[in-house]
Backbone as a printed PyTorch tensor [residue, N CA C, xyz], in Angstrom:
tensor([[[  0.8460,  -1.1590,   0.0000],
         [  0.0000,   0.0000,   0.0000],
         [  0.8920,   1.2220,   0.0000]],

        [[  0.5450,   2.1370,  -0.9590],
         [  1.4760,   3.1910,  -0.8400],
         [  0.2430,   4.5570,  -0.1480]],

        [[  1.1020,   5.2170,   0.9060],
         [  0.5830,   6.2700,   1.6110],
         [  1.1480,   7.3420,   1.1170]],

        [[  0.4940,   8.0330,   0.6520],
         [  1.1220,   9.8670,   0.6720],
         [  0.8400,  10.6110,   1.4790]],

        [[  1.5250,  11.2730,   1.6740],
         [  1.4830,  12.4730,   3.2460],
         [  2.4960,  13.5210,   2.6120]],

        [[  1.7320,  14.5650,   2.8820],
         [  2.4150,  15.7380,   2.8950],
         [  3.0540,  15.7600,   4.0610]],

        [[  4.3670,  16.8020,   3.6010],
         [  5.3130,  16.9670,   4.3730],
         [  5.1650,  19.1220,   5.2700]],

        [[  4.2270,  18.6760,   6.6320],
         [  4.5420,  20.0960,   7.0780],
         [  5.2240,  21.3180,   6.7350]],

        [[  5.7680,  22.5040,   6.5370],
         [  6.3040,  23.2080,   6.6610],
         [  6.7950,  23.4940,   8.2040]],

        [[  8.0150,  24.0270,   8.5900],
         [  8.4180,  23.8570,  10.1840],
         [  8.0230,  24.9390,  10.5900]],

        [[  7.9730,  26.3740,   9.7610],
         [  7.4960,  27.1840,   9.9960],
         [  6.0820,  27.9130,  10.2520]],

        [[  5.4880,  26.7740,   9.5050],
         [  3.6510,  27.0490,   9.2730],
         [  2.7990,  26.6540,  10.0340]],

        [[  3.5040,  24.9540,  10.4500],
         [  3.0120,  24.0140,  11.4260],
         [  3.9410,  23.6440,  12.0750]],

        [[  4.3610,  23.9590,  12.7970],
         [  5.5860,  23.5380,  13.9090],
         [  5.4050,  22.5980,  14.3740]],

        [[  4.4840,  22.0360,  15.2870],
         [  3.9490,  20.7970,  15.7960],
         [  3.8050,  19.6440,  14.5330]],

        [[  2.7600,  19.6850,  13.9650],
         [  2.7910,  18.8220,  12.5640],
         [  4.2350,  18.3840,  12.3510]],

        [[  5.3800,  19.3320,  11.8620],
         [  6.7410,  19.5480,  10.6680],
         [  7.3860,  18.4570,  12.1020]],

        [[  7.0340,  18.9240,  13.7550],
         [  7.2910,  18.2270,  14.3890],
         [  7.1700,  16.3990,  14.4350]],

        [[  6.0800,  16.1630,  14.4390],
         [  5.7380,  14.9630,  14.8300],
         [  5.2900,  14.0380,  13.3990]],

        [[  5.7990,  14.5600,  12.0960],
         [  5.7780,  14.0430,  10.8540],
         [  7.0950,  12.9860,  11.3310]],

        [[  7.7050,  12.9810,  11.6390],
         [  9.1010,  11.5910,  11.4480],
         [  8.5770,  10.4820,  12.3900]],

        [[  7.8950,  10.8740,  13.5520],
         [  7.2290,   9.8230,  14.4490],
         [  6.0740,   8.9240,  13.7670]],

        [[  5.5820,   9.8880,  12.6150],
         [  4.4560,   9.0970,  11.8510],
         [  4.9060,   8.4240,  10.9600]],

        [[  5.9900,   8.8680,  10.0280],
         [  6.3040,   8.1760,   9.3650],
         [  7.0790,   6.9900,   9.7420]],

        [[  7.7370,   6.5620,  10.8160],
         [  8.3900,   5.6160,  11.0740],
         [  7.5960,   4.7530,  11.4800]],

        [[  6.3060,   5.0310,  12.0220],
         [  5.4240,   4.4210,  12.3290],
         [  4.7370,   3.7120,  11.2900]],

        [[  4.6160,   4.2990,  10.5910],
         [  3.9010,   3.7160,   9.5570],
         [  5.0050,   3.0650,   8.4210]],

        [[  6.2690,   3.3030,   8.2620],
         [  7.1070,   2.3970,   7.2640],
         [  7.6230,   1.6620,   8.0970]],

        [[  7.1610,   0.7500,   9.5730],
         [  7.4070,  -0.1890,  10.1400],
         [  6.5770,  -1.4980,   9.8030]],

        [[  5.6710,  -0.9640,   9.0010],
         [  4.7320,  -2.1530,   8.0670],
         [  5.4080,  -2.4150,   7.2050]],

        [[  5.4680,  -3.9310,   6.7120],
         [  6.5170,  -4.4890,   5.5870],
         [  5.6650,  -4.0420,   4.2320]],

        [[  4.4740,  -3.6590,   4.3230],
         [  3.4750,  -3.3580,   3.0600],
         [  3.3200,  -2.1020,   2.4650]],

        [[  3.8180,  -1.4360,   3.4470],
         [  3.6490,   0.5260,   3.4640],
         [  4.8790,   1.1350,   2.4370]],

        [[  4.3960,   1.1420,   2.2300],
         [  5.4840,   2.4490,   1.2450],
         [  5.1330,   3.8610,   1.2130]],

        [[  5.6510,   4.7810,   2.1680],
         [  5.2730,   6.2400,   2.4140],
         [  6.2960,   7.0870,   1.2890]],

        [[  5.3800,   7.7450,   0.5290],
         [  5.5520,   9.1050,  -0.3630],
         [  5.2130,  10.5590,   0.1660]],

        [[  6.0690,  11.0490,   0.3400],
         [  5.7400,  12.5180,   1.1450],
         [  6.3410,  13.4430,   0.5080]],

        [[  5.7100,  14.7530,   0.2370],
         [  6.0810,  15.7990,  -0.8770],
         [  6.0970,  16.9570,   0.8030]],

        [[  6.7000,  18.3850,  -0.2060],
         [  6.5090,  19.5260,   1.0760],
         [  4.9670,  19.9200,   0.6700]],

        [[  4.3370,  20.1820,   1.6720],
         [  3.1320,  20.7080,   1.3700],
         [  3.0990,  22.0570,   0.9580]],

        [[  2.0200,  22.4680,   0.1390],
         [  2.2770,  23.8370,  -0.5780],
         [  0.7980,  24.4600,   0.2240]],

        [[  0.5620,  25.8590,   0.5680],
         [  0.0240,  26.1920,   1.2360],
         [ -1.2530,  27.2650,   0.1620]],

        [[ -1.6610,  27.0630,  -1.1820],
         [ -1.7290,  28.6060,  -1.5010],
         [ -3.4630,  28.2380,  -1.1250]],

        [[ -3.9430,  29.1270,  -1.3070],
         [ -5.2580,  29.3550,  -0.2050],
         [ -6.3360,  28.9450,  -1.0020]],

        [[ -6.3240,  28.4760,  -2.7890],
         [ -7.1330,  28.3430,  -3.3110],
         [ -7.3690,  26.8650,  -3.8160]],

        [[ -6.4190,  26.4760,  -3.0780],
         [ -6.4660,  24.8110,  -2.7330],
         [ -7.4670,  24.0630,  -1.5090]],

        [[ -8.2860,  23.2860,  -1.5660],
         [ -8.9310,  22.7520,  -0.5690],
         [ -8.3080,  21.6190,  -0.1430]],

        [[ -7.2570,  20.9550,  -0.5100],
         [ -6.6370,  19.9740,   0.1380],
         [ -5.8970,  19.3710,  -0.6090]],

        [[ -4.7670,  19.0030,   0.3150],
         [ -3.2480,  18.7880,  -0.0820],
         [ -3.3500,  17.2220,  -1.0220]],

        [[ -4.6790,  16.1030,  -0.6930],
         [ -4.8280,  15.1860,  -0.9460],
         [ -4.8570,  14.6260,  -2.8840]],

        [[ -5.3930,  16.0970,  -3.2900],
         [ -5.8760,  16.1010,  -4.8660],
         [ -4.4930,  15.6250,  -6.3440]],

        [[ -3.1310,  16.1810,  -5.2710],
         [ -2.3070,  16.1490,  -6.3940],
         [ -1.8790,  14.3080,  -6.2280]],

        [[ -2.0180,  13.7560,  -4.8420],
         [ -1.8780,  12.3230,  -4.9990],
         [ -2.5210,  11.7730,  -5.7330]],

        [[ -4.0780,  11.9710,  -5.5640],
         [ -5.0250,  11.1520,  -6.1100],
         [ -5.0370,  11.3100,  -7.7810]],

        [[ -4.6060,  12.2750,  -7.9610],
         [ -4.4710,  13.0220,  -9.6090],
         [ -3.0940,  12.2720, -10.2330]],

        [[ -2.4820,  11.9190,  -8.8800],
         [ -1.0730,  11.0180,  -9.5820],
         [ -1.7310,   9.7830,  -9.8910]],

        [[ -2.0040,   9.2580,  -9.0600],
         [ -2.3690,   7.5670,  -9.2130],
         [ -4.0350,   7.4520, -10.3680]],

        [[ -4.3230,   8.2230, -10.1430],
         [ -5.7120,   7.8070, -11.3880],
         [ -4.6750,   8.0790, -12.5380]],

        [[ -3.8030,   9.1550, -13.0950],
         [ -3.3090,   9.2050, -14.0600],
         [ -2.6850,   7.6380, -14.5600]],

        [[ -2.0240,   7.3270, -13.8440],
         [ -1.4840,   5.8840, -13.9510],
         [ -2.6300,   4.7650, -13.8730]],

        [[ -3.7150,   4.7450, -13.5960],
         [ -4.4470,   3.6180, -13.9540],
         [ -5.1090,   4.2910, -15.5290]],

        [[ -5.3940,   5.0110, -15.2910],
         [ -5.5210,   5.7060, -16.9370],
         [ -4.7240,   4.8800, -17.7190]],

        [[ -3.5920,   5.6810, -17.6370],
         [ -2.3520,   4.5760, -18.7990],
         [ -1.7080,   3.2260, -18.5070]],

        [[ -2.1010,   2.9430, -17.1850],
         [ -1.3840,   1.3110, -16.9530],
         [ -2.4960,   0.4010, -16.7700]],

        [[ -3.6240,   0.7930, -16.4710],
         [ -5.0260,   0.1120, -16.0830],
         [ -4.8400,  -0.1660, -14.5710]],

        [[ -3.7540,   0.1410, -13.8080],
         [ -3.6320,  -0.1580, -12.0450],
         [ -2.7050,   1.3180, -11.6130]],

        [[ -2.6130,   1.5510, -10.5260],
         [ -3.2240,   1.3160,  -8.9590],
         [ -4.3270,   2.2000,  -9.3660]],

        [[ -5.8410,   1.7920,  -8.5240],
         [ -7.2280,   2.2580,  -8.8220],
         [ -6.8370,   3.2610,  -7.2970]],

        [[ -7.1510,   4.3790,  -7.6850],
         [ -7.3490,   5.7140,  -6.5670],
         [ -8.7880,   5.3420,  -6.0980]],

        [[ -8.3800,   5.4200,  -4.7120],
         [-10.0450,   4.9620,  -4.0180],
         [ -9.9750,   6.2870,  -2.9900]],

        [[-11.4670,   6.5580,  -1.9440],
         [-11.2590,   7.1350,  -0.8990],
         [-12.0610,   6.8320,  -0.6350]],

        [[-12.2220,   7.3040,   1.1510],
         [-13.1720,   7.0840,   1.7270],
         [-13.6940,   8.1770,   3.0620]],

        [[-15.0470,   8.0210,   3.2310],
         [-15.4890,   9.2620,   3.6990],
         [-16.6480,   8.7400,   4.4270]],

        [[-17.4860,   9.3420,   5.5730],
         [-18.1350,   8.5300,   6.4270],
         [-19.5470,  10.0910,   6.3740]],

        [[-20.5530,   9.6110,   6.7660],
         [-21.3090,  11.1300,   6.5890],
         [-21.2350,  11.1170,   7.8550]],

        [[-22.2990,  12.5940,   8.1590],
         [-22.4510,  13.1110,   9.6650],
         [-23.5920,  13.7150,   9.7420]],

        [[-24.2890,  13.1830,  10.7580],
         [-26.0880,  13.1720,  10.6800],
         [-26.4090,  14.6790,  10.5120]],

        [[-27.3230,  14.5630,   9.5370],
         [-27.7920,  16.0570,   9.4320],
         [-27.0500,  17.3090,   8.3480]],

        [[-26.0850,  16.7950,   7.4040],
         [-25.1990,  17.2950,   7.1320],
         [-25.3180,  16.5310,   5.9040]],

        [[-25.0290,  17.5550,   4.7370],
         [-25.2040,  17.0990,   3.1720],
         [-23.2700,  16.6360,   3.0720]],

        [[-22.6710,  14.9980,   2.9050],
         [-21.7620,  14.9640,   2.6720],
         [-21.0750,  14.8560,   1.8150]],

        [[-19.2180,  15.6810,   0.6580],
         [-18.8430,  15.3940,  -0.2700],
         [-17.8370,  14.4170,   0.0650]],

        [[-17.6510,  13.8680,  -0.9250],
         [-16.4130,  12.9650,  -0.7980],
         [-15.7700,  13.9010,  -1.7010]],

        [[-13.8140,  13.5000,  -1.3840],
         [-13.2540,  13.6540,  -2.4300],
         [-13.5350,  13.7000,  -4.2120]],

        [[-13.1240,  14.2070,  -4.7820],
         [-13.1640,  13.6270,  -6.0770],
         [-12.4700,  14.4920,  -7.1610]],

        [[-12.1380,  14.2360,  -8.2220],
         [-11.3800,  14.8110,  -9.2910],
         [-12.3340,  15.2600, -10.2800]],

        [[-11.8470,  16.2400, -11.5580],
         [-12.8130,  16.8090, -12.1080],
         [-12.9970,  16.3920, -13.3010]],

        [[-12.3690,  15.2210, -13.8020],
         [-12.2710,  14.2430, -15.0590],
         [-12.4230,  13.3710, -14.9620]],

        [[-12.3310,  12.3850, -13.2550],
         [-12.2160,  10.9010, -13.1300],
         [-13.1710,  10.7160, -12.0560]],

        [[-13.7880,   9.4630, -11.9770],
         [-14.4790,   9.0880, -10.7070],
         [-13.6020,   8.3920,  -9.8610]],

        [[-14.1120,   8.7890,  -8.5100],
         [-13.1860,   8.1490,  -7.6750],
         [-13.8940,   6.7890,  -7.0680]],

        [[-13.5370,   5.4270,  -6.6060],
         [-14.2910,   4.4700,  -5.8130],
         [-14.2620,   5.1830,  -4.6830]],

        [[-15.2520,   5.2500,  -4.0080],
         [-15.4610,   6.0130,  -2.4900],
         [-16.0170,   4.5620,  -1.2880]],

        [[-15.3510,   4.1660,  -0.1470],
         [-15.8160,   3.6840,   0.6000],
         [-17.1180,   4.4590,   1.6190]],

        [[-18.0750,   4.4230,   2.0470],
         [-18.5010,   4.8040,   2.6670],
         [-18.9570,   4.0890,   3.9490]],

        [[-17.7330,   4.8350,   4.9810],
         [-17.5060,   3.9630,   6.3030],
         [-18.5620,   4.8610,   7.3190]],

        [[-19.0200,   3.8840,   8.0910],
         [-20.0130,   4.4200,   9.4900],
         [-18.7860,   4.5510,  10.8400]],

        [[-19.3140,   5.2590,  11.6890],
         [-18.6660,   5.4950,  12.9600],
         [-17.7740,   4.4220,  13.3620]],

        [[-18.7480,   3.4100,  13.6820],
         [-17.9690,   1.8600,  13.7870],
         [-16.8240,   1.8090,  13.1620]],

        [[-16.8630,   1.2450,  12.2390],
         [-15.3340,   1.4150,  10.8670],
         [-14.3650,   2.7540,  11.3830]],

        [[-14.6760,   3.6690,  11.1900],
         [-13.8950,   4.3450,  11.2550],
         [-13.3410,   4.4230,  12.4640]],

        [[-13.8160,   3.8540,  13.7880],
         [-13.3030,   3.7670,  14.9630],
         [-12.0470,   2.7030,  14.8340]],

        [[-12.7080,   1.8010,  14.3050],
         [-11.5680,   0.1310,  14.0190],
         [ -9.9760,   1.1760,  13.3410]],

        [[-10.0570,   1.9950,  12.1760],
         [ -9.3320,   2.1710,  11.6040],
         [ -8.3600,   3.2770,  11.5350]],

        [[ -9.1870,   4.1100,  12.8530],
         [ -8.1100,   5.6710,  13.3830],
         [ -7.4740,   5.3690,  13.9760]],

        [[ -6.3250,   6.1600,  13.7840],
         [ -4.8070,   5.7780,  14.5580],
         [ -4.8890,   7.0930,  15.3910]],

        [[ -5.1030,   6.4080,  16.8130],
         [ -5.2440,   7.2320,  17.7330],
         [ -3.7090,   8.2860,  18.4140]],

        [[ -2.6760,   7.3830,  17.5940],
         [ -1.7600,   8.1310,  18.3630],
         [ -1.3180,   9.4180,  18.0610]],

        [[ -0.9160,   9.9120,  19.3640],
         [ -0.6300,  11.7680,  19.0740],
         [  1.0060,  11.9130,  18.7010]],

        [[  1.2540,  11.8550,  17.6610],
         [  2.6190,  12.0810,  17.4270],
         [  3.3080,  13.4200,  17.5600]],

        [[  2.6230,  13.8130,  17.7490],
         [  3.3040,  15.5860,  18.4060],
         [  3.9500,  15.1360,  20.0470]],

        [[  3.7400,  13.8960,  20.7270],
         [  4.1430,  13.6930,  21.7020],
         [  5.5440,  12.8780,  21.7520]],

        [[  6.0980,  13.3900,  21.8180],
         [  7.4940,  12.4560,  21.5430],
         [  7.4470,  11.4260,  22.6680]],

        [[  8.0900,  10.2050,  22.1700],
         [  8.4910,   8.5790,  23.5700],
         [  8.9000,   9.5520,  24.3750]]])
């Protein structure tokens, strides 16, 4: 599984730019993980850092027929919900309930150093 994560700025997010190496070690301690991390770019007319990954990997199932860009998104009562999505491609969207998403958050605070 490959993860992308933006990479904090130290100056923007201090805490985050902080506790990014605790996550990542954490997570490339899985023999399956393969973490990709770019610097995050901040300009204000962006809604999320997530679009240029997902815009990588659909491009490549485009031309290779694999890895399929999926996401997933859970609603919240009372509340009209979007998922992710791109403006040329559909995305597979999981749609996880409270439950699920409890099983699958990683509770730890990595801003806290051992």
């Amino acid at each position: 599984m490959r993860i992308y994560r933006g990479q904090p700025d130290a100056t923007k997010q201090p805490g985050s730019y902080g506790a990014s190496p605790r996550q990542h070690a954490q997570w490339e301690s899985h023999p399956l993980v393969k973490l990709v991390t770019r610097p995050l770019r901040y300009p204000s007319a962006w809604p999320t850092d997530l679009k240029p990954a997902l815009e990588y990997v659909a491009e490549l199932a485009a031309s290779r027929g694999r890895p399929r860009a999926e996401v997933a998104a859970w609603p919240m009562s009372g509340q009209h919900c979007r998922r992710l999505a791109l403006n040329d491609r559909s995305l597979y969207c999981h749609w996880i309930d409270e439950g699920v998403y409890k099983k699958v958050q990683d509770k730890t605070d990595y801003t806290r150093s051992s």
